[in-house]
C-alpha positions as CSV (number, residue, x, y, z in Angstrom):
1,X,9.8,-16.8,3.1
2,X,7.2,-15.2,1.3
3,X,5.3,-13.9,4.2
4,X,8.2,-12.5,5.3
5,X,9.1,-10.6,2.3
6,X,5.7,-8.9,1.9
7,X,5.9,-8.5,6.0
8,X,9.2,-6.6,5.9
9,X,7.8,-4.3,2.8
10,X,4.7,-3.6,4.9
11,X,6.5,-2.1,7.6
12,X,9.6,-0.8,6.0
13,X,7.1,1.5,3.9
14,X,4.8,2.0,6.5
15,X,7.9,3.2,9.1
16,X,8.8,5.8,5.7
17,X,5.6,7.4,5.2
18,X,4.8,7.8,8.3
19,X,8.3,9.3,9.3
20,X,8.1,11.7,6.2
21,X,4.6,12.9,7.2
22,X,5.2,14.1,10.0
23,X,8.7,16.4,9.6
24,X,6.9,19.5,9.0
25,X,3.8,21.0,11.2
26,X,2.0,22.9,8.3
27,X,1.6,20.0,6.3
28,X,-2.0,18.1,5.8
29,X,-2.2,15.1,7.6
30,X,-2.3,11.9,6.0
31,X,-3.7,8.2,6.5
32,X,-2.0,5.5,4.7
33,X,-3.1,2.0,3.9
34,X,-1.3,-1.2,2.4
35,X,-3.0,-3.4,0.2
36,X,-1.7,-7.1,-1.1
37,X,-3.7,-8.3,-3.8
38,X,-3.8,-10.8,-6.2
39,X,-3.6,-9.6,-9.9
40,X,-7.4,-10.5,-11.5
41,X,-9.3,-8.7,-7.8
42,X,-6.6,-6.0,-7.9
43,X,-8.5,-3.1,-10.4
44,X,-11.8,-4.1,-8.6
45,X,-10.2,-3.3,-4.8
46,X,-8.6,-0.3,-6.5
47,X,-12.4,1.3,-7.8
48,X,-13.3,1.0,-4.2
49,X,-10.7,2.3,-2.2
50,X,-10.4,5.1,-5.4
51,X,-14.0,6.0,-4.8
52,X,-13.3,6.5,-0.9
53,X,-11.1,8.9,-1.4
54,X,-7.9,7.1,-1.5
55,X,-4.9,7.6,-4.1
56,X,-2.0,5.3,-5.6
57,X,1.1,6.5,-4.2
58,X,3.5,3.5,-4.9
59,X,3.0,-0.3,-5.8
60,X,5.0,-3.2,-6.0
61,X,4.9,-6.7,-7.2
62,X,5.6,-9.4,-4.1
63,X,7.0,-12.6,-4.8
64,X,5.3,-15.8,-4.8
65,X,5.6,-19.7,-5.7
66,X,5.2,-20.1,-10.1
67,X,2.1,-22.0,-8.9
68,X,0.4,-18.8,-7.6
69,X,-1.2,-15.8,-9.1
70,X,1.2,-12.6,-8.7
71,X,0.4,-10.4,-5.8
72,X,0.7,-7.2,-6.0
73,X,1.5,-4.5,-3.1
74,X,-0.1,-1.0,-3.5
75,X,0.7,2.1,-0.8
76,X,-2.5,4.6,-0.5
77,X,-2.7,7.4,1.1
78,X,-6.2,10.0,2.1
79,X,-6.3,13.3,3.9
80,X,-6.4,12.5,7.7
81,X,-10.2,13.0,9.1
């Protein structure tokens, strides 16, 4: 079920941003990437992707088991290149 969840949230929010992109012509054009992380590699994957350019534009955490570290779902976005 978990897979699922995280899944559906991938391409619910992928479907969005890329829909709201595109509605007008004068506007820059944008990439956007979905991360899943777990919690304690989370800041270290963010310095990265932050020093490529990419920003935060929403984040989320995803369920898992009580036996597993929390994951956490993070939207970027970058000017298209």
């Amino acid at each position: 079920m978990r897979n699922k969840l995280g899944s559906g949230f991938v391409v619910v929010a992928a479907s969005i941003m890329l829909a709201a992109c595109r509605t007008a012509p004068n506007l820059p054009d944008w990439r956007y990437r979905v991360l899943e992380s777990y919690t304690p590699d989370l800041e270290r994957q963010l310095n990265v992707l932050g020093a490529e350019g990419w920003t935060v534009v929403s984040s989320s955490t995803v369920a898992s088991s009580p036996a597993e570290a929390p994951r956490v779902a993070v939207i970027l976005k970058r000017p298209g290149r």
